[in-house]
N, C-alpha and C positions, 0 to 999 in steps of 0.2 A: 374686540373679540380676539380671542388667543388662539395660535395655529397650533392644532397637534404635534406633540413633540414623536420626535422621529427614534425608534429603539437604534441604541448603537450596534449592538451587533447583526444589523442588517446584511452588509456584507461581510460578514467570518463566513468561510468558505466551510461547506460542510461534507467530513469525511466519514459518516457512517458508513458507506461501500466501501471506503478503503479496509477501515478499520476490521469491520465483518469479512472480506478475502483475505486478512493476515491471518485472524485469529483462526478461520476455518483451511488457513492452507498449513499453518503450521500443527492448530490439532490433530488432521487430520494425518498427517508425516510423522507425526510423535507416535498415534494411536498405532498407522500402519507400521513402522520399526519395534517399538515395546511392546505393544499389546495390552499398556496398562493408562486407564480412562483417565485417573487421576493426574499422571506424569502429563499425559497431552492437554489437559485442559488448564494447567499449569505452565506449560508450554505457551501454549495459544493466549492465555493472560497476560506473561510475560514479553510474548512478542507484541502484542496490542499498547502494551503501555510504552514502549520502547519508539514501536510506530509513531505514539502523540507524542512522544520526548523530541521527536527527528522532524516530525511535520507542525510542531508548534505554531510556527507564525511563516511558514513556507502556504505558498498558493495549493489550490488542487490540485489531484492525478499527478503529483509528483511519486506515488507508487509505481503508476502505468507508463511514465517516462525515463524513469531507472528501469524498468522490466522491460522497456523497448530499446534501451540503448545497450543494457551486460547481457540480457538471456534472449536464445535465440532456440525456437520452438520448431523442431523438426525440420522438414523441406521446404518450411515456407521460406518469405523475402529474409537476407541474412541483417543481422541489426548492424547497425555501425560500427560499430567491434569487431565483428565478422570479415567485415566487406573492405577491398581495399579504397585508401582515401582519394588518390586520381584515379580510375582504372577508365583507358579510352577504348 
């Protein structure tokens, strides 16, 4: 009796949320500067495919750990950029 073969790509890590906040953050910053639907959705393609060029064979939430370490969102906790390296 022969064991079921196992698909390989079991664990590739899967970045449709990543993929879907690039292309909706950058259309949506194209649409609101231009005005024009086409430029941003051209935009938002081009960042998408830029994303899988950078995140190829890197692990997940590597979007969400670069946005937690460079950008830092109003008055909340400051990202490590922000904040000093000893502070006692």
């Amino acid at each position: 009796m022969a064991m079921r073969q196992v698909p390989r790509n079991i664990d590739k890590p899967n970045r449709t949320p990543e993929y879907a906040v690039t292309f909706l953050f950058f259309y949506y910053i194209t649409l609101f500067l231009f005005s024009k639907p086409l430029v941003a959705l051209l935009a938002g393609a081009v960042a998408t495919y830029v994303m899988y060029k950078v995140t190829l064979d890197k692990p997940e939430g590597l979007a969400m750990r670069v946005a937690y370490r460079h950008v830092k969102f109003g008055k909340m906790r400051p990202s490590p950029r922000q904040s000093p390296r000893l502070e006692i």
